[in-house]
N, C-alpha and C positions, 0 to 999 in steps of 0.2 A: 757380598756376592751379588755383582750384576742379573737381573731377572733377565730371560728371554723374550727380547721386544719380538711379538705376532705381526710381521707387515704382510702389506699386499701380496709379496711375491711369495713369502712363507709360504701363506694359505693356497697360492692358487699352486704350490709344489705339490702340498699335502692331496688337493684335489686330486691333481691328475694320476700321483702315488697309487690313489685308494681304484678309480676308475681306472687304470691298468691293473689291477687285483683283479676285478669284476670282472674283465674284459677274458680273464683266463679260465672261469668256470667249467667253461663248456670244451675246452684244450683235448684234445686224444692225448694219449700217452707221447705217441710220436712227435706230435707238435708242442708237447710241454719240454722233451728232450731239446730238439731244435734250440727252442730259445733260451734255454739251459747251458746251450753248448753256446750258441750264439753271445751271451750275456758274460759267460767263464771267457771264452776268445778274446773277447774284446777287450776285459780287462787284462789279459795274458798279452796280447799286442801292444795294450797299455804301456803297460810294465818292458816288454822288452824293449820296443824302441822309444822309450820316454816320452808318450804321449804324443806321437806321432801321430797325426791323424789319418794316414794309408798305413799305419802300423793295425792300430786299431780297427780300422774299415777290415783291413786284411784278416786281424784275429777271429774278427765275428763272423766273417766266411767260412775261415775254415772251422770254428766252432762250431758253426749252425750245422753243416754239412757232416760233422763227425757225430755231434750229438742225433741227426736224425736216421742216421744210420746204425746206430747201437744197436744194441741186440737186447734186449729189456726181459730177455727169459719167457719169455711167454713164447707159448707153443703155438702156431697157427691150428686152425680147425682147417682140416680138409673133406 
């Protein structure tokens, strides 16, 4: 079984992987949906027009925008 060679680019994917984690901490509900929808669209654009990149650009639009408008069951306080 070939081992998995660690190069340069490996690690610096791993990095920026872990630092977009962190970077979501502090996220509302609202803006974790957004890029929820945004991240599903995009792959969904993916997929329909095969990697099209105005497919794609397109999915993550309307991803983000459906996702941030969800309804998340929570009741406002008035």
């Amino acid at each position: 079984m070939k081992a998995l060679q660690r190069t340069p680019m490996t690690t610096a994917f791993a990095v920026m992987v872990l630092l977009g984690l962190g970077g979501c901490a502090d996220m509302s509900r609202r803006d974790r949906n957004t890029a929820v929808g945004a991240g599903i669209g995009a792959v969904g654009g993916a997929v329909l027009t095969n990697g099209n990149a105005i497919g794609t650009i397109g999915g993550a639009a309307v991803g983000a925008v459906i996702g941030n408008q969800v309804d998340t069951g929570e009741r406002r306080r008035r």
